[in-house]
VONUSE-376417 format. One record per residue: x, z, y of N, C-alpha, C in turn. Coordinates in steps of 0.02 Angstrom, whole numbers, plus 32768, in hexadecimal, padded with zeros to 4 digits. Layout:
N
XZYXZYXZY;...
***
This chain:
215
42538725CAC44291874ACAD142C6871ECAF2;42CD86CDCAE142EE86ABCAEE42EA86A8CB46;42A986BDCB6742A986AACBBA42C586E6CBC2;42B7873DCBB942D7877DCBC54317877FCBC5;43468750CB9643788749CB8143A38717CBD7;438586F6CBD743A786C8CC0F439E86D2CC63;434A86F6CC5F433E8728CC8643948751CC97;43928783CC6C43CB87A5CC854411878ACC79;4419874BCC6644578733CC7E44758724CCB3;443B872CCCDF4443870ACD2C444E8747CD55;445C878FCD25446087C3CD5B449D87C9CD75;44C78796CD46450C87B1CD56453587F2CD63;455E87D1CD9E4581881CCDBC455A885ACDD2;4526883ECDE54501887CCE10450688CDCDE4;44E488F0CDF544EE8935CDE64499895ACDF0;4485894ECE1F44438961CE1C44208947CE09;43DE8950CDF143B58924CDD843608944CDE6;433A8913CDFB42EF892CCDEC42BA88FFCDD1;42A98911CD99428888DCCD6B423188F2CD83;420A88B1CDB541D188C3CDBF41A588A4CD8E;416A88D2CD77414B88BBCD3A417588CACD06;418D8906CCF441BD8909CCC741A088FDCC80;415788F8CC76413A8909CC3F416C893DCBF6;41708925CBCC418C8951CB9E41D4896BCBC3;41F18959CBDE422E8960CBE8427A8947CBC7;4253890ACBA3428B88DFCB8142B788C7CBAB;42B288AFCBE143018878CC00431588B8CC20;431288F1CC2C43358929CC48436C8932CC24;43488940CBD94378894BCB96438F8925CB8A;437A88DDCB8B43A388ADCB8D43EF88AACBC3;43EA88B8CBF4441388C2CC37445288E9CC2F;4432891BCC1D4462895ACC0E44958943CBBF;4477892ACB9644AF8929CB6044CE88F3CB7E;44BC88B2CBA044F78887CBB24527889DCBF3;450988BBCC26452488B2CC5045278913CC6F;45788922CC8045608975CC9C45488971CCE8;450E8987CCD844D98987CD2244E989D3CD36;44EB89E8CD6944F28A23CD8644A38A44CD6F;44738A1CCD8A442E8A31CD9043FF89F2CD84;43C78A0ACD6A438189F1CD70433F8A10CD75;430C89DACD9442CC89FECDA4429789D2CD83;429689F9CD5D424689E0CD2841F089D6CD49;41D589A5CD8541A289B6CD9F4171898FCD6F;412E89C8CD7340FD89A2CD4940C089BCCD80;407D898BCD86405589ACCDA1402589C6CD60;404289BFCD25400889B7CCF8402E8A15CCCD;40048A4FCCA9402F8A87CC9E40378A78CC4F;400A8A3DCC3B402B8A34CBEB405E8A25CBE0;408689E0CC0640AB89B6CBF840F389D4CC20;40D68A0ECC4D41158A2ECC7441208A67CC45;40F68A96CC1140FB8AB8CBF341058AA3CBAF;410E8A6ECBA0412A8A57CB5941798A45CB75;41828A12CBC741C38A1DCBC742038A64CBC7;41CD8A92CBE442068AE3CBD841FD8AD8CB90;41CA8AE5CB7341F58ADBCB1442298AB7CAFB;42218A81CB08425F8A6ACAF042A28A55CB09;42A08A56CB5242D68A71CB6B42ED8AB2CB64;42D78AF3CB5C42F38B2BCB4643238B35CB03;43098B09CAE443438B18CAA443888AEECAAA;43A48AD4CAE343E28ACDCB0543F98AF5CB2B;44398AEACB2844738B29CB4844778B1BCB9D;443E8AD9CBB4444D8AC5CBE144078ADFCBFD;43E58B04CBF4439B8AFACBF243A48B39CC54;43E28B64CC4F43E28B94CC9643EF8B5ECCDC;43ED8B1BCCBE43EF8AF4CCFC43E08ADBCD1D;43928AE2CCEC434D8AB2CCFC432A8AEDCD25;43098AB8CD5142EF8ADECD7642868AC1CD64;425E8AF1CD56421F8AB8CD3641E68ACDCD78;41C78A9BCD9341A58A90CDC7415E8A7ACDBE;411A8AB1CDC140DB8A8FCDC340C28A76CE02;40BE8A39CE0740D88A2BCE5B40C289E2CE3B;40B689AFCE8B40AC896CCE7E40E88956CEB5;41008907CE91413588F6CEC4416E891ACEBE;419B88FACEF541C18928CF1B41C3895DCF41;418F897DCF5A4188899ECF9141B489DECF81;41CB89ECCF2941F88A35CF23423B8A16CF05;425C89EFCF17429889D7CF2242CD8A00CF56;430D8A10CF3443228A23CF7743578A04CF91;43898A1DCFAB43B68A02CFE443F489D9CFA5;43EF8A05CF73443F89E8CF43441E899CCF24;43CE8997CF1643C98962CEEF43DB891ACF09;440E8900CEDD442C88CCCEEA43FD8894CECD;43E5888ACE8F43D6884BCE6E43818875CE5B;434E884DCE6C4323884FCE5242FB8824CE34;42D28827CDEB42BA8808CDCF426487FACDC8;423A87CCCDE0420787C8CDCE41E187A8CD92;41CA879DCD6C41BE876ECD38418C875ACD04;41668731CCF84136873CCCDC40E48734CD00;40F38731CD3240B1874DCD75409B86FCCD9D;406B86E1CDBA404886A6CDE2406E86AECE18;40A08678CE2A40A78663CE6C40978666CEA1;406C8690CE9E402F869BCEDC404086F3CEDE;404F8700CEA74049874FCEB6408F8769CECE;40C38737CE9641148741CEA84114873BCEE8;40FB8726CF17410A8702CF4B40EF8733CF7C;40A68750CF6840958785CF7E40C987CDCF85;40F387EFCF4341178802CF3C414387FBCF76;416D87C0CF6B41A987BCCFAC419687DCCFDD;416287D9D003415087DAD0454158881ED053;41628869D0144182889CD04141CC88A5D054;41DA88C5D058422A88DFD07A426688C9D02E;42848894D03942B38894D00342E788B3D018;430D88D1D04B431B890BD069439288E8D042;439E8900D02243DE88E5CFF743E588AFCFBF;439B889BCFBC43C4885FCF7E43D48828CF9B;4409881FCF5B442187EDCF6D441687B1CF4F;43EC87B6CF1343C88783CED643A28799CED8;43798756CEC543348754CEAA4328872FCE7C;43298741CE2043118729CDF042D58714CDF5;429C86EFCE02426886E8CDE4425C86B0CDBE;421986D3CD9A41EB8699CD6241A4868BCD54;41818662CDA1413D8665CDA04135863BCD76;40F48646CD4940BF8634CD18409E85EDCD3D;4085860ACD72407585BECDB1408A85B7CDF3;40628591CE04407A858ECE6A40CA8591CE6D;40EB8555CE3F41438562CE56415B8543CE89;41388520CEA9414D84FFCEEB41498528CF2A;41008568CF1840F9858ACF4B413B85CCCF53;415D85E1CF19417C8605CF3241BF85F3CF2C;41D185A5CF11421B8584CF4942028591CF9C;41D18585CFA941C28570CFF741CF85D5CFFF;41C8860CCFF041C58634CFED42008651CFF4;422A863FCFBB426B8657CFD842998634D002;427E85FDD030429985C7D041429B85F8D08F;425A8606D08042478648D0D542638679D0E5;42758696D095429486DAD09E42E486D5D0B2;42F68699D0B8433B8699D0BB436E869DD080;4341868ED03E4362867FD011437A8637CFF2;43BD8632CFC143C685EBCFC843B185E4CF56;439585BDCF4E439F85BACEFD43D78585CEE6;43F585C0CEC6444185AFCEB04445858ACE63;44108592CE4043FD8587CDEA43CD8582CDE5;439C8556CDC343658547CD98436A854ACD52;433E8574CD394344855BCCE342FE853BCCBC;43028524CC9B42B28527CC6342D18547CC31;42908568CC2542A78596CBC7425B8568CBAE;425E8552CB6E42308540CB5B42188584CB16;41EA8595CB1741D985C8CAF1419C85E3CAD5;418985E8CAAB413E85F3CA88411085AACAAD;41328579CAA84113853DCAB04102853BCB05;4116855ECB2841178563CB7341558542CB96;41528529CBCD41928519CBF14189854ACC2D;41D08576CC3A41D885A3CC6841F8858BCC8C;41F58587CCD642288572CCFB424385CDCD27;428085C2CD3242A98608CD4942D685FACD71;42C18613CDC243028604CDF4431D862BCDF1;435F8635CE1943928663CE23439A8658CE7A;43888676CEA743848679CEDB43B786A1CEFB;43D9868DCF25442986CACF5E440586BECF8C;43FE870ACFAF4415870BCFFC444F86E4D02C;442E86D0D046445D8695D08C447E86C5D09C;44CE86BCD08F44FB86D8D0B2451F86AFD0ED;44FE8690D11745238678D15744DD865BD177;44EE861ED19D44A68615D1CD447F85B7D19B;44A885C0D1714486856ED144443C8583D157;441A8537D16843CF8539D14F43B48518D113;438C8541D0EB436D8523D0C9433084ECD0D0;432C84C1D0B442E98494D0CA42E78467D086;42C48484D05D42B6845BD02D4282841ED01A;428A83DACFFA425783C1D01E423183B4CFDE;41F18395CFF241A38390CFC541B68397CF79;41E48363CF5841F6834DCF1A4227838DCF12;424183C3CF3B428183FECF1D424A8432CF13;4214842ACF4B41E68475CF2541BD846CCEF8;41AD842DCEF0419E841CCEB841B98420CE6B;41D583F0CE77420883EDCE354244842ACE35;42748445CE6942A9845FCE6942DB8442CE71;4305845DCEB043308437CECF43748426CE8C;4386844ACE5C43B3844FCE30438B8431CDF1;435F8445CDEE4332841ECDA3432D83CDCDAB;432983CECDF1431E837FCDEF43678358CE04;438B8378CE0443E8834ECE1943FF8359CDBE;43D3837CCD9743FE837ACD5643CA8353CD1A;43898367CD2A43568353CD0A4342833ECCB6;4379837CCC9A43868372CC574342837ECC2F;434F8362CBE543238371CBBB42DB8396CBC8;42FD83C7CBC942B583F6CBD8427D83EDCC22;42B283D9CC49428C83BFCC7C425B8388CC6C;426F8365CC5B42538307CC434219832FCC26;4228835ACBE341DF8375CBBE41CA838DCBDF;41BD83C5CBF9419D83E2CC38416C83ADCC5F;417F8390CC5E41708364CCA141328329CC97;4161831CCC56413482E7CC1940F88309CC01;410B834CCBF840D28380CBDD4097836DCC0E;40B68385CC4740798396CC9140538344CC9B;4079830ECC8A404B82D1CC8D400182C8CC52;402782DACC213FF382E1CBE43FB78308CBEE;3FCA8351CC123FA1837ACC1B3F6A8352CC59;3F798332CC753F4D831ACCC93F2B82C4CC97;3F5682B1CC7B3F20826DCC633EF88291CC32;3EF282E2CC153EC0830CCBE83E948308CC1D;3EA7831DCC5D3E6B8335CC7F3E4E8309CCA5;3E6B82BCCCA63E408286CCC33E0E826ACC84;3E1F8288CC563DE7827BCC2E3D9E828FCC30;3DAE82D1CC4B3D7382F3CC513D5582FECCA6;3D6682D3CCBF3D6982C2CD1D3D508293CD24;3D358293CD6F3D1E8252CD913D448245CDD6;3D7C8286CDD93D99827CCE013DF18273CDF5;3DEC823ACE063E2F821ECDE73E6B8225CE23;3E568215CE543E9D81F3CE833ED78237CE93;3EC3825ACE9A3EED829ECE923F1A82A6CE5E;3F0382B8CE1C3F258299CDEC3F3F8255CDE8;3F408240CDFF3F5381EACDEA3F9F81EBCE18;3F888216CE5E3FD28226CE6E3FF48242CE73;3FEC8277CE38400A82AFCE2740368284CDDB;401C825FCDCB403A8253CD86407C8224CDA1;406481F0CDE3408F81D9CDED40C381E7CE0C;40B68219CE2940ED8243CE5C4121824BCE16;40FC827ACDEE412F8279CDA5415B824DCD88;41398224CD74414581C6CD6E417781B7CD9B;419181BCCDC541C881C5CDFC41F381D9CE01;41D7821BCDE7422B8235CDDE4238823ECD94;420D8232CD8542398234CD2C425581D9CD2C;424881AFCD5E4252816ECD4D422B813FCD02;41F88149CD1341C98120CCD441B480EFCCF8;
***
């Protein structure tokens, strides 16, 4: 609950909202008691997890605002949605996602599971700039969560090897949770040179780490 929770802190001002992958429909409900959203769109491609979210969004007074979508992606987004949320989903697919019509937003929350370098480079294309990084550490997982704006003037983005990697803001602050994170992912790669004959890949992957954590 603690990532759903910080998830929608980042919706701010906005007013529209479309939560893709809504599964139950918790950070919607979450959304709505903190913040008055004009609207939201609940998309699920899945009809359990989109039909458990009309349950329990219905027993709110806010429930005539939701709009619930069996649909994948964005593709039933419309013109008002300002802030949209992806979360939960492989870096590979978020990224897939982007690639239809984001048509009015103006944010992009996401929180890939993997591939997070591939979709900095992702919104780096779309003409988006990431304004916030977070980690939530949670059920023994480390989440990382950008907060991405639309370029409002002609800045270019160009982020380099070590920002899509690490994160251009994670790594200028590189607190606590980062260090673990990070420390985590070394532990995990000298697990798997245990069981390898192929080392040098790993070897400079740990040290690339080793680098920027300064060890």
């Amino acid at each position: 609950m603690d990532r759903i929770k910080q998830l929608v802190e980042f919706i701010d001002s906005y007013k529209c909202l479309a939560d893709v992958g809504c599964d139950h429909g918790l950070l919607i409900i979450e959304a709505f008691k903190k913040y008055k959203l004009d609207m939201a769109i609940a998309i699920d491609n899945k009809k359990g997890p989109l039909n458990q979210a009309i349950t329990n969004i219905k027993e709110y007074d806010f429930a005539s605002k939701v709009r619930f979508s069996l649909s994948s992606g964005i593709k039933d987004i419309d013109d008002n949605t300002d802030v949209v949320v992806i979360a939960g989903m492989g870096g590979m697919l978020i990224s897939d996602i982007l690639n239809d019509d984001l048509k009015n937003v103006q944010r992009l929350i996401l929180q890939p599971n993997r591939d997070i370098p591939e979709v900095r480079m992702k919104v780096m294309k779309l003409g988006f700039k990431i304004v916030i990084e977070k980690i939530v550490f949670e059920n023994n997982k480390y989440y990382e969560i950008l907060v991405c704006d639309r370029l409002k003037t002609k800045e270019v983005i160009n982020y380099s090897l070590d920002e899509l990697e690490f994160g251009p803001y994670l790594l200028k602050n590189k607190d606590q949770l980062f260090v673990d994170k990070w420390l985590n992912e070394i532990k995990k790669l000298e697990d798997i040179k245990k069981n390898t004959t192929v080392y040098q890949q790993l070897d400079q992957k740990i040290e690339r780490i080793k680098n920027v954590l300064c060890l």
